[in-house]
C-alpha positions as CSV (number, residue, x, y, z in Angstrom):
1,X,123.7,4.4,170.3
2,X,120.9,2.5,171.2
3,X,119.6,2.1,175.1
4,X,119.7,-0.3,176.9
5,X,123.0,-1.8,175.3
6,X,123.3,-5.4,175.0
7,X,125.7,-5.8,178.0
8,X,122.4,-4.0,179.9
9,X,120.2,-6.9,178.8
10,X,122.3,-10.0,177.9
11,X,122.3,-12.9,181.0
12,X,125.3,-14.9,181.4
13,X,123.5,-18.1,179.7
14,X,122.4,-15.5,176.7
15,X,123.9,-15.6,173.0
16,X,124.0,-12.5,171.2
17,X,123.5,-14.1,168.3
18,X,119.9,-15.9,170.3
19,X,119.2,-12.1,171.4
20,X,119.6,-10.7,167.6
21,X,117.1,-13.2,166.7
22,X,114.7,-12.7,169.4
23,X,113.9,-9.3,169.1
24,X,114.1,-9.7,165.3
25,X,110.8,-12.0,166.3
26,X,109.1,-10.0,168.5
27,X,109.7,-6.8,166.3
28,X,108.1,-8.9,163.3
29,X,105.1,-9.9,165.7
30,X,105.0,-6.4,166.8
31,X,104.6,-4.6,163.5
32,X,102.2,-7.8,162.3
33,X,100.0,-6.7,164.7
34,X,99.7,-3.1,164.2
35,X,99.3,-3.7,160.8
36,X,95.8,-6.4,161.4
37,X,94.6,-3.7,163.6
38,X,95.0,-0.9,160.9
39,X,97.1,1.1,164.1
40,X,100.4,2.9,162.9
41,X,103.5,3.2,164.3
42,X,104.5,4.6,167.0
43,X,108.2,4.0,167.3
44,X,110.4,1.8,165.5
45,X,108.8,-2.3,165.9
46,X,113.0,-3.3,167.0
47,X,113.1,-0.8,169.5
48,X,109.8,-1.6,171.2
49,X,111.4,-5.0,171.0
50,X,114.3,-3.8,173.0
51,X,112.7,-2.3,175.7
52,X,110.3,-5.0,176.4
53,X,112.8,-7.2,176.2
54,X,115.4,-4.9,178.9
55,X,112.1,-4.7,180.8
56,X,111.5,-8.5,181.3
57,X,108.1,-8.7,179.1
58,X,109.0,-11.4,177.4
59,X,112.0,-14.0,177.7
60,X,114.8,-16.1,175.1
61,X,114.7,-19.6,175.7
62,X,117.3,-21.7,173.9
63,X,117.6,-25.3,172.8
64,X,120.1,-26.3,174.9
65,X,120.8,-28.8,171.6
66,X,121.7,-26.3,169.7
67,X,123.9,-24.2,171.7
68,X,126.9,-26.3,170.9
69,X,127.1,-29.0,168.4
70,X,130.5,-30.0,169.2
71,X,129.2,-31.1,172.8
72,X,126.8,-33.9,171.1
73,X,128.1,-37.9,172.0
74,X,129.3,-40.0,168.7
């Protein structure tokens, strides 16, 4: 099992589906860059991801327009 588990990094306001997402990003910026600066890897791109992410490096903001669709007035 992976560590930190979700429950260890998820806020109260925090999808898991926006958390899936978000360090499917940063794990895609992550491995774009080691690849333009000819570096290899290290460790996996998703769990760097992971730990930045546990470690507050970098943050998930939502649209609050998106989070529920069934809240929109008609």
């Amino acid at each position: 099992m992976l560590r930190p588990s979700l429950s260890q990094i998820r806020t109260k306001n925090e999808s898991c589906y926006s958390i899936v997402i978000g360090v499917a990003k940063r794990a895609r910026e992550i491995s774009d860059e080691l690849v333009a600066n000819e570096k290899t890897l290290e460790e996996k791109p998703v769990k760097t991801a992971v730990d930045e992410l546990a470690a507050r490096k970098y943050y998930i903001v939502e649209d609050p327009a998106l989070r529920s669709p069934s809240s929109k007035s008609e």
